[in-house]
C-alpha positions in Angstrom: 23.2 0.9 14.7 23.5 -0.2 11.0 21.2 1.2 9.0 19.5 -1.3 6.6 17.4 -0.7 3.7 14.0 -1.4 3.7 14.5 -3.3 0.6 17.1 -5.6 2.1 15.2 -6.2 5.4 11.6 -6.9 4.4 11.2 -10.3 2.5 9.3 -10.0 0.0 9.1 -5.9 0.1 9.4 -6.1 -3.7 6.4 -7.6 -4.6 5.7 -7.1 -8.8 3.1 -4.3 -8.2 5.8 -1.7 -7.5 7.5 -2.7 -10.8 5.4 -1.2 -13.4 3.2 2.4 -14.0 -0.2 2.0 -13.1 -1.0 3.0 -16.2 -1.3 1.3 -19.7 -1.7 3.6 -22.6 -2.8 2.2 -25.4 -2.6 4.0 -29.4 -2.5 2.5 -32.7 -2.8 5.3 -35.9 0.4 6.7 -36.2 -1.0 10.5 -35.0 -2.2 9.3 -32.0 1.2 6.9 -31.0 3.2 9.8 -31.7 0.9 12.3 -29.3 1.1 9.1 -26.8 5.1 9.4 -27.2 4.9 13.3 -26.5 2.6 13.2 -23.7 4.9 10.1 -21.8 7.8 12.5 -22.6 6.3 15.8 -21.0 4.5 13.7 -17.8 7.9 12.2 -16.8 9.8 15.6 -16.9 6.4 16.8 -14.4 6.1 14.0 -12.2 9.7 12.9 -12.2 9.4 9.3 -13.3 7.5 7.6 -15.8 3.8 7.5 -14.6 2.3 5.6 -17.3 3.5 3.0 -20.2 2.7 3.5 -23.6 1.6 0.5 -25.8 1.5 0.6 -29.6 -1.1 -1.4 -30.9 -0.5 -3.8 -33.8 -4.1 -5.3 -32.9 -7.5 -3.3 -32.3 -7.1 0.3 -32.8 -4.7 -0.1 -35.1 -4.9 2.5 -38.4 -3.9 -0.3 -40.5 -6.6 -2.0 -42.9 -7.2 -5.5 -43.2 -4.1 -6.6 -45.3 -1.5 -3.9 -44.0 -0.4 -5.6 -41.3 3.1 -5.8 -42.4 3.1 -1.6 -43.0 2.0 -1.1 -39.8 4.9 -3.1 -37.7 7.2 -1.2 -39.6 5.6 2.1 -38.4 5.5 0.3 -35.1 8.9 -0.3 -35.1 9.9 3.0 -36.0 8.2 4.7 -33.4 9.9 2.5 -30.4 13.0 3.3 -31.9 12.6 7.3 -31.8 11.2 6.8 -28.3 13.3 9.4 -26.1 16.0 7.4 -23.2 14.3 6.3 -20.4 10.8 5.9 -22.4 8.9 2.9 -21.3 7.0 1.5 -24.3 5.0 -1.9 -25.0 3.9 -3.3 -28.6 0.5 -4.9 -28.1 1.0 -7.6 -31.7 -1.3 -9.8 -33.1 -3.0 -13.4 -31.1 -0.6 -16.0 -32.0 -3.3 -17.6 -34.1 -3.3 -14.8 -36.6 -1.5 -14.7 -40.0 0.4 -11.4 -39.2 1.8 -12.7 -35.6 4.9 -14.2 -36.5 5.7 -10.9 -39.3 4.9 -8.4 -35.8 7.2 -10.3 -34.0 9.9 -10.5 -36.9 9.6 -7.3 -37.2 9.2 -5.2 -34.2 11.4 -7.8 -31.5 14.4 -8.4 -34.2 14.6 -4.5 -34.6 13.7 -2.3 -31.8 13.3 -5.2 -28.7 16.2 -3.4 -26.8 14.2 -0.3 -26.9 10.9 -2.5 -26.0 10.0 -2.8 -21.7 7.2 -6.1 -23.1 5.2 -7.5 -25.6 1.7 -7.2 -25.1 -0.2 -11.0 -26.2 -3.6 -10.6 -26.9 -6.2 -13.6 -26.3 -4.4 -15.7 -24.8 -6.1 -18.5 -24.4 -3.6 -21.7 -22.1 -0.1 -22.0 -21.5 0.5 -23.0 -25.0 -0.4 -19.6 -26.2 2.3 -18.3 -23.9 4.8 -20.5 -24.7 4.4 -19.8 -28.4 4.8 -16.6 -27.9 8.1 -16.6 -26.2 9.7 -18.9 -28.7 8.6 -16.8 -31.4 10.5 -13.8 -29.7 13.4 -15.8 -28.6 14.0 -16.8 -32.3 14.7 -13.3 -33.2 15.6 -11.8 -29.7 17.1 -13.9 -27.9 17.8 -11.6 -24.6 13.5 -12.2 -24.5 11.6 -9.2 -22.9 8.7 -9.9 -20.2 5.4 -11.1 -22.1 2.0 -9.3 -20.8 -0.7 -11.5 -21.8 -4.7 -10.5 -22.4 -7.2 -12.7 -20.9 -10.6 -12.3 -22.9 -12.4 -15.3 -22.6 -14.4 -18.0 -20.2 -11.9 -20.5 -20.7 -8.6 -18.0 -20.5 -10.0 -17.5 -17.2 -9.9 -21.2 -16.5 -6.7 -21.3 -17.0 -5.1 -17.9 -15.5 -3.1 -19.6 -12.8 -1.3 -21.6 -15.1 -0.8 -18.5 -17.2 0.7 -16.6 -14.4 3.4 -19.5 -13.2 4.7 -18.9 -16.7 7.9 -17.3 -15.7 8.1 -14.7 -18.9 4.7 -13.4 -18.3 4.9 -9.9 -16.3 1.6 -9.1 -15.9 -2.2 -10.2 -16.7 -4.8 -8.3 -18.1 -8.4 -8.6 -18.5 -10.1 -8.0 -21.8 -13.5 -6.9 -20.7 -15.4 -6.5 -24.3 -14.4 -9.1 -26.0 -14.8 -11.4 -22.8 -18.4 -10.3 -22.5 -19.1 -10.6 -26.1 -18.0 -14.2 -25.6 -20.7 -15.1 -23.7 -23.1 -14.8 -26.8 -25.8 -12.5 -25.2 -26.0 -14.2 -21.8 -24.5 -10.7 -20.6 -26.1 -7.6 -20.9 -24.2 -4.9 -22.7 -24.3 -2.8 -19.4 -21.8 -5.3 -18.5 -19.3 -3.4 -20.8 -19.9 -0.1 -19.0 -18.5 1.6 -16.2 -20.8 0.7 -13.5 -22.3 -2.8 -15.1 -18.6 -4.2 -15.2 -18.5 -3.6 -11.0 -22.0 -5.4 -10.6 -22.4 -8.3 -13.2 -21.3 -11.5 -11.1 -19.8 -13.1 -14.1 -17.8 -10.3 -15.1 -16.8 -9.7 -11.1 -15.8 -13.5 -11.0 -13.8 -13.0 -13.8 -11.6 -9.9 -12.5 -11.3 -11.7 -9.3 -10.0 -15.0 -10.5 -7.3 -12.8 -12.9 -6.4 -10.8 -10.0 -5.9 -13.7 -7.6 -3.8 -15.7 -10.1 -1.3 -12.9 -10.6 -0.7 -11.8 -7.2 -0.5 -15.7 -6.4 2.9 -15.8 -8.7 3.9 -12.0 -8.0 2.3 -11.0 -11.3 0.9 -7.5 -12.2 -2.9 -7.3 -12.7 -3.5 -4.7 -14.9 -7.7 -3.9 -15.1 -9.8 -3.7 -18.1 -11.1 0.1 -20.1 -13.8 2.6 -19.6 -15.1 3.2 -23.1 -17.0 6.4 -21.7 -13.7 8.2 -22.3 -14.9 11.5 -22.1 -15.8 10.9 -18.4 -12.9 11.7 -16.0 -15.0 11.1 -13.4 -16.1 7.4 -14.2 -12.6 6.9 -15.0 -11.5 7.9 -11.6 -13.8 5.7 -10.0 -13.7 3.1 -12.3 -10.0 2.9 -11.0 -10.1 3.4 -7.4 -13.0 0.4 -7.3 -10.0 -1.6 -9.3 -7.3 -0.7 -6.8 -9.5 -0.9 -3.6 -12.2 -3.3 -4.2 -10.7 -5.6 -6.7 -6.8 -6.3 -6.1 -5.6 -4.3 -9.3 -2.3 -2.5 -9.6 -2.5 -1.2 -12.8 -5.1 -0.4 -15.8 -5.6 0.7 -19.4 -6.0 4.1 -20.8 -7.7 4.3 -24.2 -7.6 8.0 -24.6 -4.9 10.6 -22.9 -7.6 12.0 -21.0 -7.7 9.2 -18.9 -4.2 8.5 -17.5 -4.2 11.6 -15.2 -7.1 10.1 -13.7 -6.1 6.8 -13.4 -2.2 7.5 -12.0 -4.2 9.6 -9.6 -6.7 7.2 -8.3 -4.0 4.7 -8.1 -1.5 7.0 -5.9 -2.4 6.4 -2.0 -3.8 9.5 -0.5 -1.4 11.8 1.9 -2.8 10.9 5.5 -1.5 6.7 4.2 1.7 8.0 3.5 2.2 10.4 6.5 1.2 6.9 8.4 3.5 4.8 6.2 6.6 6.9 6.8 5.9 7.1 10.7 5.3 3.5 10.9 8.7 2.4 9.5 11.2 5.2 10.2 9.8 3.4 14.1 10.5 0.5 13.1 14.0 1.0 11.6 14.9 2.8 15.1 13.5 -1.0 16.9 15.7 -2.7 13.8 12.7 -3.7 12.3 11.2 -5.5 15.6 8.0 -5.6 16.2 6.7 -2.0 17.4 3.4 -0.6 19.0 2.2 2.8 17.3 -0.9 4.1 18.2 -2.1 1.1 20.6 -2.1 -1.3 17.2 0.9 -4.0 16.7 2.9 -3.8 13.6 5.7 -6.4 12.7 7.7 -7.2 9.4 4.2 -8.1 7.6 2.7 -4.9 7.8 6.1 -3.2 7.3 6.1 -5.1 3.9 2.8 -3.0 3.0 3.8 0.1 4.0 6.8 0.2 2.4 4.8 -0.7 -0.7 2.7 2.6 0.1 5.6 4.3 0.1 6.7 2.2 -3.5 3.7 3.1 -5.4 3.5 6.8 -4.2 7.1 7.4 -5.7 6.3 5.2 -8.7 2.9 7.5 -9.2 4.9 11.0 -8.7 3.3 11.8 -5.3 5.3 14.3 -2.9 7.1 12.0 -0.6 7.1 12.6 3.4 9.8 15.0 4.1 11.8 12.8 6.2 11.4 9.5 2.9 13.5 10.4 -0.1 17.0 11.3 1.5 16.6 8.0 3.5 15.3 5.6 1.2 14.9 6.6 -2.2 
């Protein structure tokens, strides 16, 4: 029997949410960026891959006063380029409607793009937005990188679908301050916390809707912060009601004491993989037929998801099955 890869058999098998860390870090003073750097640097060399993405900020965050926009893209830029080989790193720049857009993307994109894995758009608000964006990076880099866009508004959320179908957009995010602040008052501030953004109807609706549109065009949905950053615990839970509840793949990290909790509430637990494994090394014995384990049927559908168990356990640094990384990976 010819052995085929998993990969080559199951249509579809590489769906967009085994493509990126499940972690966003986001810095912007220059301390911080360079401890983010550091810290991607030593948690690759542990965990054997890259379990999280670092994002410099040009935006929110950022060290830079009002008026030293230009200073800070060229620290920006800098950084990316000292990043170590292999680093994944994002540039979150300014909205396309701001005076210092075009200058970050000048800047950082002409210079350092090929050591850049996206550009991170904030507020984007239609299509347009998106479609600005990309011609304003393929003016200066014409190879492009994938755009990761920031939903923050009620009408971004209107259009999310037709955000998504763009084909340079990677992957969607949702803004949760700035979208609830949007609704001038009509939601509590709980809603910005990490229980009130799991129980406000608007603010559900919202992450549903951005979830749904990516995963309709095979788009990352990447979930919103916990402010309480000092709270490893409501991080972790914060995450694992993303993942399990929600439809999210990925989410931000505001501080560095978050990501180990959020690439951990994100990797599936050892009793789905020991299932995953059993379930397809059967049905690469049947050739990928349909198989009986257990008294339940499994065919090419369900083979799909577990090899995407198996995808985002090696993408999160979790100890493979035994029989798995010889075979497959």
């Amino acid at each position: 029997m010819t052995r085929q890869h998993p990969r080559e058999v199951l249509l579809g098998a590489q769906a967009a949410a085994g493509l990126l860390p499940v972690c966003d870090h986001y810095s912007g003073s220059e301390a911080r960026m360079r401890k983010s750097l550091q810290l991607q640097r030593e948690m690759t060399e542990e965990f054997g891959t890259c379990v999280f993405d670092c994002t410099l900020d040009c935006e929110d965050g950022a060290a830079a006063a009002a008026g030293g926009e230009a200073e800070h893209a060229l620290l920006i830029t800098e950084l990316a380029l000292s990043a170590a080989d292999g680093a994944r790193v994002g540039v979150r720049v300014h909205p396309v409607s701001h005076s210092a857009f075009e200058n970050d993307v000048t800047t950082i994109a002409r210079n350092a793009g090929q050591r850049l894995a996206y550009l991170m758009i904030p507020k984007v608000e239609s299509v347009e937005d998106v479609v600005r964006a990309e011609a304003a990076l393929l003016s200066v880099y014409p190879r492009g990188l994938p755009l990761h866009v920031l939903i923050e508004s009620p009408a971004a959320v209107r259009h999310a679908f037709d955000i998504a179908a763009h084909p340079r957009v990677q992957s969607l995010s949702f803004g949760l301050m700035d979208f609830v602040s949007a609704h001038a008052g009509a939601i509590p501030a709980e809603g910005m916390g990490a229980e009130g953004q799991f129980t406000h109807p608007l603010v559900v609706r919202a992450k549903l809707e951005i979830a749904s549109a990516a995963h309709a065009y095979g788009k990352v949905p990447s979930h919103s912060v916990v402010t309480e950053f000092s709270d490893a615990q409501a991080v972790r839970q914060a995450a694992r009601r993303a993942a399990r509840q929600l439809g999210y793949t990925r989410m931000w990290s505001i501080h560095p004491n978050q990501i180990r909790p959020i690439v951990q509430a994100f990797a599936p637990d050892e009793r789905l993989l020991e299932q995953a494994a059993s379930i397809l090394l059967q049905a690469e014995q049947a050739s990928w037929a349909p198989i009986a384990c257990k008294g339940v049927l499994h065919d090419r559908a369900s083979y799909r998801y577990f090899w995407q168990v198996l995808e985002r356990a090696r993408a999160t640094g979790c100890a493979l099955p035994a029989e798995v990384p010889g075979r497959w990976f």
